[in-house]
Steps between C-alpha positions, in 0.01 A plus 500: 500500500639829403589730828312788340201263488531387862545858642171592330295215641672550873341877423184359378518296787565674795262820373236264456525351812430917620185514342269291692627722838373787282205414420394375856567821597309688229203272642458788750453749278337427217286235328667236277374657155591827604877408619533258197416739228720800663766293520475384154487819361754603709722219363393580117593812505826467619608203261349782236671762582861304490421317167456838354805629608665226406326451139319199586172627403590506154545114456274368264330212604291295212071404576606139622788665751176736610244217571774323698550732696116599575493088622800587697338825641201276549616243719681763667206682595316223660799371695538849594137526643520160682851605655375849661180346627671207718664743724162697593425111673837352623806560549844464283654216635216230426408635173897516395527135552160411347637664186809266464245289343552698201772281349209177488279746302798564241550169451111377460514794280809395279397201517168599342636757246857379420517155356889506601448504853245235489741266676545685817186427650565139492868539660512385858730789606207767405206231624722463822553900523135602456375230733690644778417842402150467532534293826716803639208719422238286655730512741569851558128559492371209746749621779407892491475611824154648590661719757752678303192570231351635801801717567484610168146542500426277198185308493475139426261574203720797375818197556315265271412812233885580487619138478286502176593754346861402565454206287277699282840713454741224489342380202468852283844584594618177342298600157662817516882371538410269224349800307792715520741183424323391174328818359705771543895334480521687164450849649760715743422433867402891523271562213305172624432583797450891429243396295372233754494728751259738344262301394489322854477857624222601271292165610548553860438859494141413307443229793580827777269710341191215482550355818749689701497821737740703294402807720713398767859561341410863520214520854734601653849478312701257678880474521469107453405638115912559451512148685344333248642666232866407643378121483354522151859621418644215678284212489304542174761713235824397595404128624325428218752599270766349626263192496462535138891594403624147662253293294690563215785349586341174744204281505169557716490244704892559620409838575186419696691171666746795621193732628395159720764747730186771558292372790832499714574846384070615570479299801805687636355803422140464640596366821771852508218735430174355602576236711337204296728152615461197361460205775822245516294269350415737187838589491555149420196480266645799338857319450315158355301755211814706397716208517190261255501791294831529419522098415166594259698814346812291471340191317356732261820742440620143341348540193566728218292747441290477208 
């Protein structure tokens, strides 16, 4: 793996390990529309402002380059709705280990769409991998303890809604990395995502304006506005990006076997800022579903991409 590569995904990493903290915290503030399309936006404009200066914007991209990338903005925009609303139910450290499951869906998925892969789902390493996996969910979930929801002041029906929607997200996020890898690997990382990023914008903003209270970013103007710009920045335009700019040069599933790292990196940071620990016994949950996902990521990173 190049070293440019791998210093973009420990970005992409580590930055999108951040954004779950900010969201949670946006919780406070504002609905989930109304923080999701600002944030957007926020993001859009930024990655439009920097392809223009740098003469991105003038890249002509062809009607089939355009309709992959509305899929990719697509898939994008649902994942991105499912991922904002988990955090208005539970908390990070659940949900980040939940998501791990990610690298199953990209395999059913391959397996489905790619007639190249077709032989992963019957290797042992990746049915051995996935099994554990979704044990070590089942097992992180069964073990929750009732009195740190309690703590936390999360209900056991608001538990259940979030450990839904995790899944919900686990499996949109894996048609998204498999969007990016297969539709777009013929445009630059930044006009892709520029591109992706305003039309994701554009959706979520219409979903603010139907269902959200947009009012609120300005009744009364809130300091937590230049907040949530500063994570769009973060977490959305430069994330993202780098996401996109390592692709080039690696497969999908070796990047997402390396992002099996997150939950360590989200857990740490939940339990710093809002207190949300994991029992021993979820930590040890949490270990069986990174360490099954990994085997599942590394039995498919075996075959050649089609």
């Amino acid at each position: 793996m190049p070293l440019r590569s791998f210093f973009l995904l420990v970005t992409a990493l580590f930055l999108w390990a951040m954004g779950p903290i900010f969201v949670k915290l946006f919780t406070a503030y504002y609905d989930a529309w109304t923080q999701n399309a600002f944030r957007y936006a926020c993001a859009a404009v930024l990655l439009l402002v920097f392809a223009r200066v740098r003469g991105h914007l003038g890249y002509r991209l062809t009607r089939a380059q355009w309709g992959k990338l509305a899929l990719v903005a697509l898939a994008n925009l649902i994942m991105q709705v499912i991922y904002v609303q988990i955090y208005y139910f539970i908390y990070p450290s659940v949900a980040s280990l939940i998501g791990r499951l990610n690298i199953v869906f990209v395999t059913v998925l391959s397996f489905l769409i790619f007639k190249d892969e077709r032989e992963v789902i019957r290797s042992p390493r990746f049915l051995f991998g996935s099994a554990l996996a979704l044990a070590g969910v089942v097992f992180v979930i069964a073990v929750q303890d009732p009195q740190l929801l309690s703590r936390l002041n999360v209900a056991e029906h608001d538990f259940w809604i979030g450990i839904v929607l995790s899944l919900g997200y686990a499996f949109f996020i894996s048609v998204y990395f498999l969007a990016i890898k297969y539709a777009v690997r013929d445009i630059p990382a930044l006009v892709s995502f520029t591109h992706v990023g305003w039309m994701t914008a554009s959706g979520l903003t219409g979903l603010a304006l139907a269902f959200g209270n947009v009012s609120d970013l300005w009744r009364p103007l809130s300091p937590m506005l230049g907040v949530m710009a500063v994570s769009a920045l973060l977490c959305i335009a430069i994330a993202h990006s780098c996401y996109y700019a390592a692709l080039r040069d690696i497969k999908a599933v070796v990047s997402v076997s390396m992002l099996q790292a997150m939950p360590v990196l989200v857990c740490l940071f939940s339990a710093l800022v809002y207190g949300d620990r994991l029992s021993l016994l979820q930590i040890l949950g949490g270990a069986v579903v990174i360490f099954g996902a990994w085997l599942a990521a590394m039995a498919q990173a075996r075959v050649p991409e089609p």
